[in-house]
C-alpha positions in Angstrom: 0.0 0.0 0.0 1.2 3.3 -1.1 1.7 5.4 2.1 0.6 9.3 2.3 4.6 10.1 1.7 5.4 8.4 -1.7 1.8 10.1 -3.2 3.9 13.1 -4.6 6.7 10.2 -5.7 3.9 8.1 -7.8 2.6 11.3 -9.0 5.7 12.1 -10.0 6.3 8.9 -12.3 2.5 9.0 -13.6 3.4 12.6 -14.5 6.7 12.0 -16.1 4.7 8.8 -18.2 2.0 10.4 -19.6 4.4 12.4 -22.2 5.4 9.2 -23.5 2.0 7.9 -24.5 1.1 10.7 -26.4 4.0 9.2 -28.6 2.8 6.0 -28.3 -0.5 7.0 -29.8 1.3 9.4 -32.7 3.6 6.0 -34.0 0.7 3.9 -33.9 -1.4 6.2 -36.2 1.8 6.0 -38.3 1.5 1.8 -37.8 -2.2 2.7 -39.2 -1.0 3.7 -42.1 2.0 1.6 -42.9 -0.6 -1.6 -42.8 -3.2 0.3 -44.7 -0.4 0.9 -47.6 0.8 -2.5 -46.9 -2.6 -4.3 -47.4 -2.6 -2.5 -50.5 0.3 -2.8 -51.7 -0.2 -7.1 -51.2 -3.8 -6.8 -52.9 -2.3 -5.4 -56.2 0.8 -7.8 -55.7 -1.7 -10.4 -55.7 -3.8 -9.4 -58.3 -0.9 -8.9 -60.7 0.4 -12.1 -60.0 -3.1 -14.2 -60.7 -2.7 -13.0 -64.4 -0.7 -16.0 -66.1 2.6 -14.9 -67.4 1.9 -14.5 -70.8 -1.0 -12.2 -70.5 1.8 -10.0 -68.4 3.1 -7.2 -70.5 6.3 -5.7 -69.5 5.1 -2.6 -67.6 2.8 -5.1 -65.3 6.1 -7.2 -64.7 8.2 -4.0 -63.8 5.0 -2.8 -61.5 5.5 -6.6 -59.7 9.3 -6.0 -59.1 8.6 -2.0 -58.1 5.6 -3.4 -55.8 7.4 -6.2 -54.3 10.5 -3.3 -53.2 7.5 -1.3 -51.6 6.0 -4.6 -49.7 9.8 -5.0 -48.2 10.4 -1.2 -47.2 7.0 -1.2 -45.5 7.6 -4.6 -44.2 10.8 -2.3 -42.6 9.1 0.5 -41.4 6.4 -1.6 -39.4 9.1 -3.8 -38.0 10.9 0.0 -37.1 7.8 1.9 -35.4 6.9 -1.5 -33.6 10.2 -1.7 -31.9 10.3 2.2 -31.6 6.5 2.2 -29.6 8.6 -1.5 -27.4 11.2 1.5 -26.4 8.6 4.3 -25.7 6.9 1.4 -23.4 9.9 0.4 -21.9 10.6 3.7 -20.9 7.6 4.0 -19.1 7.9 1.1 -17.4 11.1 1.7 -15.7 9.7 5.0 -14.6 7.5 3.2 -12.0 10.2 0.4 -11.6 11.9 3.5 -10.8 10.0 5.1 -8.3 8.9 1.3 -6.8 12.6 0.5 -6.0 14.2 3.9 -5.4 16.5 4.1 -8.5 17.9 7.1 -9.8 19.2 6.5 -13.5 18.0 8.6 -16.1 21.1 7.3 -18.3 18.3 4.3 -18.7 15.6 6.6 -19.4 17.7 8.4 -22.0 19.0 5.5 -23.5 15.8 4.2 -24.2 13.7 7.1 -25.8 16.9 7.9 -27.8 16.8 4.4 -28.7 13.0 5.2 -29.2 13.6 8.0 -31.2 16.4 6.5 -33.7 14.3 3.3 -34.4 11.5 6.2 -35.2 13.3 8.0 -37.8 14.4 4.9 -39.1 10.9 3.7 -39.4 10.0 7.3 -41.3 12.8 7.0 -43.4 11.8 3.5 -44.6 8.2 4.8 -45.7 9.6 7.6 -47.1 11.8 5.5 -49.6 8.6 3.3 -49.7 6.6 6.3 -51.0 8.9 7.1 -53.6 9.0 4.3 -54.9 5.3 4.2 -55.0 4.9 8.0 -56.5 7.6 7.2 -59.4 5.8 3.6 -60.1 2.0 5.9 -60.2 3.5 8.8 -61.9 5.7 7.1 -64.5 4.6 9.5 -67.8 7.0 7.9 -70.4 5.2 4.9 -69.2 1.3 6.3 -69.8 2.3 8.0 -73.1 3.8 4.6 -74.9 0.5 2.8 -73.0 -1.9 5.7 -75.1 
C-alpha cells in the first residue's frame, strides 16, 4: 500500500509517463498507415500475380518487381515503429520500476527514448523510400504515353 509520503513520488512517475504515450499514440497512427499501404500494396501484388505470365506485358512485370520493393520497405518501417513504440513502453515502465525500487538513472531513461527516437526516424525514413518508390511507379509519364 502506497503510504501518504510516496503520493507526490507516484505522481511524480504518472506525470513523467503520460508524455510518452502521447507518442505511443502518434507512431501507432503511423503503424495505421503503414498496414493500410501494406494491405494495398499485397492486394495489387496479388492481383498482378493471378494473371498467367503470358498475359503480363512488360510494364505489369516491372510494377510486380517496383511493388514487391515497396511490400519490403514497408515490411521495414512496421518492424521499425513496432520496436520504436517497445522502447517508448519500456521507458515508461522503468519510470514506475523507478519510483517502486528507489533508483535514480536517467542514463536508462535516456538511452531508451533515444533508442526510441532513432528506431523512429528509421521507421519514417523507410516509408519515405517506400513512398517514392510508389509516387515514381504511379507517376511514370514515359510509361502512360507509350501505354496511349
Amino acid at each position: 500500500m502506497i503510504s501518504i509520503a510516496d503520493i507526490p513520488t507516484a505522481s511524480n512517475a504518472i506525470r513523467d509517463a503520460v508524455t510518452p504515450v502521447f507518442l505511443i499514440t502518434g507512431i501507432g497512427s503511423i503503424l495505421g498507415v503503414l498496414t493500410n499501404r501494406l494491405g494495398r500494396a499485397i492486394d495489387r501484388y496479388r492481383k498482378l500475380t493471378e494473371l498467367k505470365y503470358q498475359d503480363l506485358s512488360h510494364s505489369s512485370l516491372q510494377e510486380i518487381k517496383t511493388i514487391s520493393k515497396r511490400i519490403q520497405w514497408i515490411r521495414k518501417a512496421v518492424s521499425l515503429c513496432t520496436l520504436s513504440i517497445l522502447c517508448v513502453c519500456l521507458t515508461i515502465a522503468f519510470f514506475f520500476i523507478a519510483v517502486e525500487f528507489n533508483i535514480d538513472s536517467p542514463r536508462t531513461v535516456a538511452i531508451l527514448f533515444i533508442t526510441a527516437m532513432l528506431t523512429l526516424t528509421c521507421g519514417l525514413l523507410c516509408f519515405l523510400r517506400e513512398i517514392s518508390l510508389a509516387t515514381h511507379e504511379t507517376f511514370d509519364i514515359d510509361a502512360w504515353i507509350k501505354a496511349k
